[in-house]
N, C-alpha and C positions, 0 to 999 in steps of 0.2 A: 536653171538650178532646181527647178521644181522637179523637172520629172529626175533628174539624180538622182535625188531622195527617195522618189519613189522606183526607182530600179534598185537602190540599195536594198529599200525596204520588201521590194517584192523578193529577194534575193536572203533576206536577213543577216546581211552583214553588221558587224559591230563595225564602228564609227573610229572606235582606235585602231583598230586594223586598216581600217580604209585611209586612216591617216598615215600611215605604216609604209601599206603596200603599195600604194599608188605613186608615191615616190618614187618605189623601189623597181617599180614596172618603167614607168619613165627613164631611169637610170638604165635599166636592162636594153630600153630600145632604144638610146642613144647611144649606150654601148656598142651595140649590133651584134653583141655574141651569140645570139640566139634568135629564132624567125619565133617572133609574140605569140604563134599558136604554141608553139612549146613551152612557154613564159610559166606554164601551171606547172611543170617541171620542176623550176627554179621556184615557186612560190612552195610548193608542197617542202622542199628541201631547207630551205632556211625558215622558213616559218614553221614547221612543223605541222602540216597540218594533210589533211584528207585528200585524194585527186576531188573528188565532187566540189567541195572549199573550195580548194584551189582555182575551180574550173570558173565556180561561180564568181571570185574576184576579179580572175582575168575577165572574163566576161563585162563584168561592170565596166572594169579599166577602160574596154575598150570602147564599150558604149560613147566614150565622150569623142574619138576618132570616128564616127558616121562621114559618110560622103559630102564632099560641100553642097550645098542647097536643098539638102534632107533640109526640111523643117521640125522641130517638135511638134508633138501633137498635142 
């Protein structure tokens, strides 16, 4: 959980939004409507916000899906 925070933080995401979106990412890729690199699509569109934003949330999202046996550093 540690480095989360700190990928949010390097990122500066707000903490409501991260409660928001991260949801809504999950919802998208259990959906399957969409291949997750395009997810910043769908994030810019209902949330309203920048591609850069966008890119850097998806981003974060995805940070928590790393390959099995990646370790944290």
């Amino acid at each position: 959980m540690k480095n989360k925070r700190k990928e949010l933080l390097q990122h500066n995401l707000s903490t409501d939004l991260v409660l928001k979106i991260f949801p809504y990412l999950d919802e998208l890729r259990e959906d399957g409507s969409t291949n997750m690199y395009g997810a910043h699509l769908y994030v810019m569109n209902d949330f309203d916000m920048d591609k850069d934003k966008a890119i850097k949330f998806v981003q974060a999202w995805m940070y928590q899906y790393k390959p099995k046996g990646e370790e944290d550093e």
